[in-house]
N, C-alpha and C positions, 0 to 999 in steps of 0.2 A: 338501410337496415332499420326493421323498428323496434321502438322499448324493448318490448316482450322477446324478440329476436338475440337484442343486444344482450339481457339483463341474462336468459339463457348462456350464451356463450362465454359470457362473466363467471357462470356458477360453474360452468364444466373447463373450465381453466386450471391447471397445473399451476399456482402460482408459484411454486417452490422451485419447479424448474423450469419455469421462466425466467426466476431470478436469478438462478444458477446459470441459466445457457446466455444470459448477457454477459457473465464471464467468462466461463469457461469456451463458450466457441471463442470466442477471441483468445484468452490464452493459450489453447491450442493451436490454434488455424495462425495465428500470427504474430499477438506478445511473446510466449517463449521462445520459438524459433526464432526470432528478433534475436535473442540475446544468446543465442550457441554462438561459440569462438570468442568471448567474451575475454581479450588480455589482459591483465595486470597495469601494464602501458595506457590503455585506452580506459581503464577503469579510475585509476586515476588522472587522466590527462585532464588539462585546464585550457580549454577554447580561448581563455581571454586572463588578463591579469585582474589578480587580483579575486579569485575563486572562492566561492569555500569551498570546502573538502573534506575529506576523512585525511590527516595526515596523522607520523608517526609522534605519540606524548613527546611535545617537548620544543616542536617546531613549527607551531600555531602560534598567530598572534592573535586573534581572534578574540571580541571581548568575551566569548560565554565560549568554552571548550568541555562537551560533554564526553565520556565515554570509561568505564570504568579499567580499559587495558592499556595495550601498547598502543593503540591507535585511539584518536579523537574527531570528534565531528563536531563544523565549526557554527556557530550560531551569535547572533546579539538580542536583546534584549530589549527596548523593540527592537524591532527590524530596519534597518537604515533603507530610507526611500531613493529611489528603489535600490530592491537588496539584490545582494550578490549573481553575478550568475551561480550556478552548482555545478558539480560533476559529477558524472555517473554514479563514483561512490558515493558521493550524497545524497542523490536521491534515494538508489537504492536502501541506503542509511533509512532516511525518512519513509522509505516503504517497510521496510524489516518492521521499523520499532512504533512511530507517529501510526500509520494506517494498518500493519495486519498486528504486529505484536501485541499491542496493548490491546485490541480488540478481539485478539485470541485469549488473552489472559482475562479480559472483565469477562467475557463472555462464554468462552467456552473451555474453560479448564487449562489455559497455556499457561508458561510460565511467567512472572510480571516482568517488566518491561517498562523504559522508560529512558528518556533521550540522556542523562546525565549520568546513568550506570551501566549502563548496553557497554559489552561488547564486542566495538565493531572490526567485522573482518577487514584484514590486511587485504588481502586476494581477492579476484575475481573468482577463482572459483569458492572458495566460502562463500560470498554473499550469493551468488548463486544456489549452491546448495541449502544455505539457509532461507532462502525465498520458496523453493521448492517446497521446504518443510511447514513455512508458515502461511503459503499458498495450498497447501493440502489443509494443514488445519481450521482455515476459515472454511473450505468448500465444503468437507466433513461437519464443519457446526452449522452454516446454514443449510445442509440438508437435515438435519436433525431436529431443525425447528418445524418441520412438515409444511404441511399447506396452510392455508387461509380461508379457510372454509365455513370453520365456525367458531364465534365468541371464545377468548377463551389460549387460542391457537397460538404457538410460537414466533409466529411473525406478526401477529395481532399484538402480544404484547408490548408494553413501555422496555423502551432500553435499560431505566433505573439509573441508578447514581453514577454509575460508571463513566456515562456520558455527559456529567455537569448541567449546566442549562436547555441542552437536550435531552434530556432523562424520560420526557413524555413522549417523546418521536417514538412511533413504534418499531419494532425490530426489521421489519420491511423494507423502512425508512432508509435507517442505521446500513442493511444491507443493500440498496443503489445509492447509497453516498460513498462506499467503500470499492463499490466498483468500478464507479466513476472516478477516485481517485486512484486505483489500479490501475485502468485504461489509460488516463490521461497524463501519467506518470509516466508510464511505458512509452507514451510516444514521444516524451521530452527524453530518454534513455535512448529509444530509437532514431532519433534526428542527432541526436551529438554522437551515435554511434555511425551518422553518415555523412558528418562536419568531419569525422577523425580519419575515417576513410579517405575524404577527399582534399584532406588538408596538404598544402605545397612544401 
């Protein structure tokens, strides 16, 4: 392919739903349906001793316990090497609040969000349901940032304060880091959803 060839196919590029369809076909085609049948049992199950978890206020030992309700999500401060395995509800924990919540709330009008006042659901299906709801609201903001076409543009833009020491990345950025952390989250949800399956 040459320059002129390439540089063409650059400019007539969708990049808005390019960035979108690295999610979204995967979420459709095979993250969510991953997660239908989703138990209570399996949601909280612990592959190995010694977890963290979302458990109920009161029954964490955990040296950092976030969560503003009946339920808490277990964390330290740093993180002990290496740290804990997780379980579904935690991860899902940390996808709710860590990757889409707070980045629906700086970014696109959610509401705020933050790992030591969330709270988090008991059930598999709340956390489901509320993923659905915070998986529609990031799809809906990065569609609204448009394309990348010219100066100026929504995905051209800096992230801003919201994102700390990243604040210059542009929005573009900000969005394959969040899908990358969606995807690759899902498959660690995915593989303990086929460790609990095939457990003796």
């Amino acid at each position: 392919m040459t320059e002129t060839t390439s540089a063409r196919t650059a400019t007539g590029l969708d990049w808005n739903a390019a960035l979108l369809d690295q999610l979204t076909v995967h979420w459709e085609s095979q993250l969510r349906p991953r997660l239908a049948g989703l138990t209570d049992e399996e949601y909280l199950w612990e592959p190995v001793p010694g977890c963290w978890n979302v458990r109920p206020r009161g029954t964490s030992t955990a040296p950092v316990q976030g969560g503003s309700g009946a339920m808490v999500i277990e964390f330290a401060f740093p993180a002990p090497e290496p740290a804990p395995v997780t379980t579904i509800a935690w991860r899902l924990g940390h996808v709710l609040v860590g990757v889409l919540g707070a980045r629906n709330a700086s970014h696109f009008g959610g509401e705020a969000c933050d790992y030591l006042t969330y709270d988090y659901p008991a059930t598999a299906d709340e956390a489901l349901a509320r993923l659905d709801d915070q998986y529609g609201q990031w799809v809906a903001g990065v569609r609204s940032l448009g394309g990348a076409d010219t100066p100026g543009d929504g995905l051209l833009r800096p992230c801003g304060p919201a994102e700390g020491p990243y604040a210059d990345l542009s929005m573009a950025g900000l969005v394959l880091h969040i899908h990358r952390e969606l995807i690759h989250h899902g498959a660690e949800v995915a593989l303990l959803r086929d460790l609990y399956a095939a457990r003796q």
